[in-house]
N, C-alpha and C positions, 0 to 999 in steps of 0.2 A: 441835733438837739442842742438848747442852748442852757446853760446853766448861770447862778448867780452863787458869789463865794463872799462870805462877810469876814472882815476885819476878825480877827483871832486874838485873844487875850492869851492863851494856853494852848500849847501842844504835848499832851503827856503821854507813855504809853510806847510798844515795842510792835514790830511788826517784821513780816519776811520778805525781802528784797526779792525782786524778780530775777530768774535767770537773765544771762547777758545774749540779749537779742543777735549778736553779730558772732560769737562763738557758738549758738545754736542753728544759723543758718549755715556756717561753717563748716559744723558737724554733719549734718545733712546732707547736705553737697555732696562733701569730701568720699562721707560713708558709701553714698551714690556709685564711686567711682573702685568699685572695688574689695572685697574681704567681708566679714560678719562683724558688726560692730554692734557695742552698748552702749546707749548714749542715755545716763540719767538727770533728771529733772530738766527736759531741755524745757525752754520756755515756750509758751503757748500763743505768745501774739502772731498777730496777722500774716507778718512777716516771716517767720517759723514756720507757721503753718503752711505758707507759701513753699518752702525749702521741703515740707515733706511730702506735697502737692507735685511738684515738681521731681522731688529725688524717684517718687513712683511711677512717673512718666517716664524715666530713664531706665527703668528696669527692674528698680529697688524694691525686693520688698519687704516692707515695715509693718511691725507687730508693735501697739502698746502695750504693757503688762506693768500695770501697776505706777510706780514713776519711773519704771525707766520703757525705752523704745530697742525694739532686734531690729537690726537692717540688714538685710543680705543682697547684697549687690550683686544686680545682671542676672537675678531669678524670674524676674515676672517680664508683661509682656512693656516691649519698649514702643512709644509713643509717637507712631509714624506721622501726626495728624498735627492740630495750631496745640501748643503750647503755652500753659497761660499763668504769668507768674505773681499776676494778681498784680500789688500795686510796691511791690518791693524791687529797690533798683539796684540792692545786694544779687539777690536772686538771679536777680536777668542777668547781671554784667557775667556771672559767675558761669551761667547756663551757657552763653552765646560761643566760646571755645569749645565746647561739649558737646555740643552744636553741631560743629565744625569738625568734628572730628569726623562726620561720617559725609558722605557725597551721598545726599539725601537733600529732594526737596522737602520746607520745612515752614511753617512760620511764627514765631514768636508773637505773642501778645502782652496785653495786660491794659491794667485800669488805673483811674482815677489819676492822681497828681505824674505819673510816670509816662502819660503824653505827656509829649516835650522835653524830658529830662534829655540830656546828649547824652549821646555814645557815639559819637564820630571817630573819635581817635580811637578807641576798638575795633569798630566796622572796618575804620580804615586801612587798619592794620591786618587785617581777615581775610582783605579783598586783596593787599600785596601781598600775600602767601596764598594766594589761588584759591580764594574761596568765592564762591558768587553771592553775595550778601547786600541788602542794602535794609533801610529802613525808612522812616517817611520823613522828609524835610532834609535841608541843608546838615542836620544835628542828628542824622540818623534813630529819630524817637521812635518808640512803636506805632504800629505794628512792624516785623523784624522782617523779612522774608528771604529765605538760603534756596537757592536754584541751583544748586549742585556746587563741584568741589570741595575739595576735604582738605583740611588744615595740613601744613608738612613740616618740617622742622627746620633748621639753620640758624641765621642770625634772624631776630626777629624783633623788632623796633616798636615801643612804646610811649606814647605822651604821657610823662606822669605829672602836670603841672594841675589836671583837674579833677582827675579822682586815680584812688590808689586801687581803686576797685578790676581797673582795668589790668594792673600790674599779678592782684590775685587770681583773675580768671586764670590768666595763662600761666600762671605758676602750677597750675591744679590742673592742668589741659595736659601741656608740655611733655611732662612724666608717661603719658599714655599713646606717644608718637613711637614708629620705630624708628625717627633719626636721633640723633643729639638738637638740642634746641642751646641757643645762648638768646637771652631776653635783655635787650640793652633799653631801660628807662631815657628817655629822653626830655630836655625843656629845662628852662633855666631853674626850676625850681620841683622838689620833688616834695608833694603834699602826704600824709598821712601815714605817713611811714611805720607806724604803729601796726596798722591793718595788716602792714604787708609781713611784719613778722610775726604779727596772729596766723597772719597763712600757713608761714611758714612754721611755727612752731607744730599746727597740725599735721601739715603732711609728715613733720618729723615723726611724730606718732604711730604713721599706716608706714613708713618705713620706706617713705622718699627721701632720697639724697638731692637736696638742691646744693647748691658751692655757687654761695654769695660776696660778690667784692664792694662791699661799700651799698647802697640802693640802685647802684647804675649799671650792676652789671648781674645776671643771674647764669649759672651754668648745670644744665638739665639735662642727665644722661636719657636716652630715649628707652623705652620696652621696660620700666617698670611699673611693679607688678604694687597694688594696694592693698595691704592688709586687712585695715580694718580698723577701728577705733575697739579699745579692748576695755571695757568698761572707763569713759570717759563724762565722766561727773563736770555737768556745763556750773560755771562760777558764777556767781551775783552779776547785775549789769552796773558796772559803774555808775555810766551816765544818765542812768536811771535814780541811782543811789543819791545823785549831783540835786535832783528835784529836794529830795526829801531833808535832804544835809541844807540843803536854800532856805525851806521852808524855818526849820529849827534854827537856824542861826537868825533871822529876819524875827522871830517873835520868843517870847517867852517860854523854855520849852523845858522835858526833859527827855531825852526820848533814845531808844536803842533800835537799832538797825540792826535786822539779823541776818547773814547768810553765809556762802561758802567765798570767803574773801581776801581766800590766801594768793599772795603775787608772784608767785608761780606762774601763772599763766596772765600774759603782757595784755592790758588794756589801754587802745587808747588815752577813754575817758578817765582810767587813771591819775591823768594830769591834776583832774578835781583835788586831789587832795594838797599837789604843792602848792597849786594858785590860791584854795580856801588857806593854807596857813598864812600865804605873803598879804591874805587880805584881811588877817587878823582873826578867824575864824578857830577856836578851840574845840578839837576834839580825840579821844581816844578810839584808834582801831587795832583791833586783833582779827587772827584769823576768820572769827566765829563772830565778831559785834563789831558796831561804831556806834561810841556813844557820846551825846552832846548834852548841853544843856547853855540854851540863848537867854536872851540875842546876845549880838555881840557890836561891837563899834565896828564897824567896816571901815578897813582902808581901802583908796585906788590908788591906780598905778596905770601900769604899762604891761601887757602881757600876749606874748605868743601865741597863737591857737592853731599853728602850720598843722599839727600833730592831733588837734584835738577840737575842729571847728563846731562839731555836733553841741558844744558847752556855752556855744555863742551867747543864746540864748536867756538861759536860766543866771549864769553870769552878770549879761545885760541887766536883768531885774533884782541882783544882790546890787549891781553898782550904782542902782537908783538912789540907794539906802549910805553909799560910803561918804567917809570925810573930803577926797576931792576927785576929781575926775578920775576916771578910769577910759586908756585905752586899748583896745582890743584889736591887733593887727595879723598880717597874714592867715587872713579870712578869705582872702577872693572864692575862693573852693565853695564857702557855704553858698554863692551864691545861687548852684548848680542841686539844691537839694531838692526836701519837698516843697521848699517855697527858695524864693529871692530870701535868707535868711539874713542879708544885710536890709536892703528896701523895705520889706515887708515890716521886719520889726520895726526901724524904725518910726515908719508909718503909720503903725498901732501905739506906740509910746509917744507919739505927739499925740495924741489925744487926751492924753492923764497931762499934758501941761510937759511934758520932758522935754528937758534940751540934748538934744542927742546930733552927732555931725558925722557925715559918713562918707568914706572914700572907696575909690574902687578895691583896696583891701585894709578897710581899715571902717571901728567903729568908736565913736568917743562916746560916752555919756557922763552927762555932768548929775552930779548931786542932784534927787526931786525939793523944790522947796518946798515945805510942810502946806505955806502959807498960800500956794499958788496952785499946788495938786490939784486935778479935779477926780473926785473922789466916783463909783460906781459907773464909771464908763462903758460902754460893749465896744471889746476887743475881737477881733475878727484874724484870727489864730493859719487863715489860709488853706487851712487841712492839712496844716502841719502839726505834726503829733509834739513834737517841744516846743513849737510858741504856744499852743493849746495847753502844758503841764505848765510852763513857763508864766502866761497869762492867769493861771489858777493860783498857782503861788504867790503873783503879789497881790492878788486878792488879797491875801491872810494882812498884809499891811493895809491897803486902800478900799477896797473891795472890788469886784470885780464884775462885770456880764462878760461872760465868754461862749462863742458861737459855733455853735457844730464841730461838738469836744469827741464827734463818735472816732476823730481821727487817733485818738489815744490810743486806740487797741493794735495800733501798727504796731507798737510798742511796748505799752504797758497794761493791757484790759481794763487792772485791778486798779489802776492809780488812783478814784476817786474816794472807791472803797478801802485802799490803805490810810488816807487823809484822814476821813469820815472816824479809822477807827482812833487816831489819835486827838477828836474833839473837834475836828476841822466843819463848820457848820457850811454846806452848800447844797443850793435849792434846785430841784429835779434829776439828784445822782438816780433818786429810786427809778424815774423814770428810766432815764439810761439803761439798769440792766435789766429793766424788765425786757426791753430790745433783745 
């Protein structure tokens, strides 16, 4: 479905942040793997829903009741047959060690933008601990398929230069061997390293011991046993929050942001908050709100996104708006998402007139001239769920057409109807959920 988003004079009004999509797959997972666990408010997108699609094909089984969910792991029956993780490549990378645990033919599946995403360097790493595993193409994408062998322990060597996703499977695997495992990251550069201590914060929770030296080195006694998560209250999603904070600073606003937003538990997208200060962005947060009220003068700069490439993005479209260029480096990682999130944008933002110059880890975008903008354009978002939120939000400045938005529920369902309730005028949300 396609929608059109007009230029915004006012943003007023409060609204509840979405659970965090990547501690709620997390959850799931982990729960999967062990103990009775309570997981409240986890969030409802696509990708969630994937994780609890999947935790019950491992054995889990899961009860809603209310906002929260019971999981009791290794109750129900386990899912001898194709497995299918839908189009979440959390899900899958997290699955394929779990996999592997057991010397079972097997095949993993899934949909839509996750053909083609890689997992070489996991597979890779599956097949040198005697697993029989491959996938289709040079990049090992789905469909997945395990022809027997069963994962074992030792030293066990991983590429982290392209997703940290790989480093969290087998941290969550590992634990459930009866040898000792040491998991040694490898590659000149270790991307996202955030994720990896969201892993690790969790299994601390079910009452795994990992003994970590620095991101390069992990050491994982083998035969234990998982808890559970013991009433584990999922947090706001940052990089979700990163939309709505874009929005209000870019226009005339007042607006509160509500949820559970204590930093306790480590977010990537976190990052949002020091970059919106250095780019001149005011606002107040406490545990329980973030409140603003725009716009504001944006400055550019220079800024890191090793840690936090998911913000590429929404970013991208504040730096439209700053006093002078803004660049955005060690990025190469995004480009392995649900889109080319370096090409892709860029490719969409020359269309409004932007000067934008892109390298293989790096993205500049200069100041939009007022005078040269082209104003109501159809942006083509890729079926990616943040250039999709990302393309909606600078609607609010220029306006926007944006194309086949259904990809937002990977992530955020409500996102159109959170806008809508803060005065945001855009033509055929109603459409949308009547879907």
């Amino acid at each position: 479905m396609n929608i059109e988003v007009f230029p915004q004079d006012l943003l007023k009004g409060s609204l509840l942040l979405p659970a965090s999509k990547s501690y709620s797959v997390r959850a799931f997972m982990i729960a999967s793997c062990g103990g009775k666990s309570r997981i409240i408010n986890p969030s409802t997108c696509d990708d969630a829903l994937a994780a609890i699609a999947v935790a019950r094909q491992l054995g889990a089984v899961i009860k809603e009741k209310n906002a929260h969910w019971e999981v009791i792991a290794r109750q129900g029956k386990f899912n001898r047959g194709v497995i299918d993780v839908k189009e979440s490549g959390t899900v899958l990378r997290m699955l394929l060690p779990l996999v592997a645990l057991h010397n079972e033919t097997r095949t993993v599946t899934g949909q839509g933008t996750l053909r083609g995403r890689p997992n070489h360097h996991l597979i890779q790493t599956l097949q040198k601990l005697g697993v029989n595993v491959s996938g289709h193409g040079e990049n090992h994408s789905i469909p997945i398929k395990f022809k027997g062998g069963a994962l074992r322990g030792g030293e066990i060597r991983i590429e982290g230069s392209l997703s940290s996703q790989f480093v969290s499977a087998l941290l969550i695997a590992c634990p459930q061997l009866l040898q000792d495992s040491i998991i040694k990251v490898m590659g000149r550069k270790i991307v996202s390293t955030d994720y990896i201590l969201m892993t690790l914060q969790m299994l601390d929770r079910v009452g795994i011991d990992v003994r970590r030296k620095g991101f390069r080195e992990y050491r994982i006694r083998g035969g234990q046993q998982f808890k559970g998560l013991s009433s584990f209250h999922v947090p706001s999603d940052y990089g979700l929050a990163a939309f709505m904070m874009a929005a209000a600073a870019l226009t005339t606003s007042k607006v509160v942001l509500k949820g559970e937003l204590s930093d306790d538990l480590i977010q990537a997208d976190g990052h949002i908050f020091s970059i919106l200060n250095r780019m001149g962005v005011v606002f107040q947060k406490t545990s329980r709100r973030i409140t603003m009220k725009g716009p504001f003068q944006l400055r550019g700069g220079e800024f890191s996104l090793k840690d936090c490439p998911d913000l590429l993005p929404i970013l991208s479209v504040l730096a439209l708006f700053a006093d002078k260029p803004s660049k955005f480096y060690h990025v190469a990682h995004a480009r392995s998402k649900e889109s080319d999130r370096i090409s892709d944008l860029r490719h969409e933002l020359l269309k409004i007139a932007a000067k934008i110059e892109e390298g293989r880890d790096f993205l500049k975008v200069y100041p939009l001239k007022e005078t040269e903008c082209k104003h109501g354009k159809f942006l083509n978002p890729h079926k990616d769920h943040r250039l999709a939120m990302a393309f909606t939000v600078l609607g609010l400045k220029i306006g926007t057409k944006v194309k086949d938005v259904e990809c937002v529920a990977k992530s955020y369902p409500d996102f159109f109807h959170a806008l809508a309730s803060l005065g945001v005028k855009i033509k055929n949300i109603s459409s949308f959920y009547r879907k």
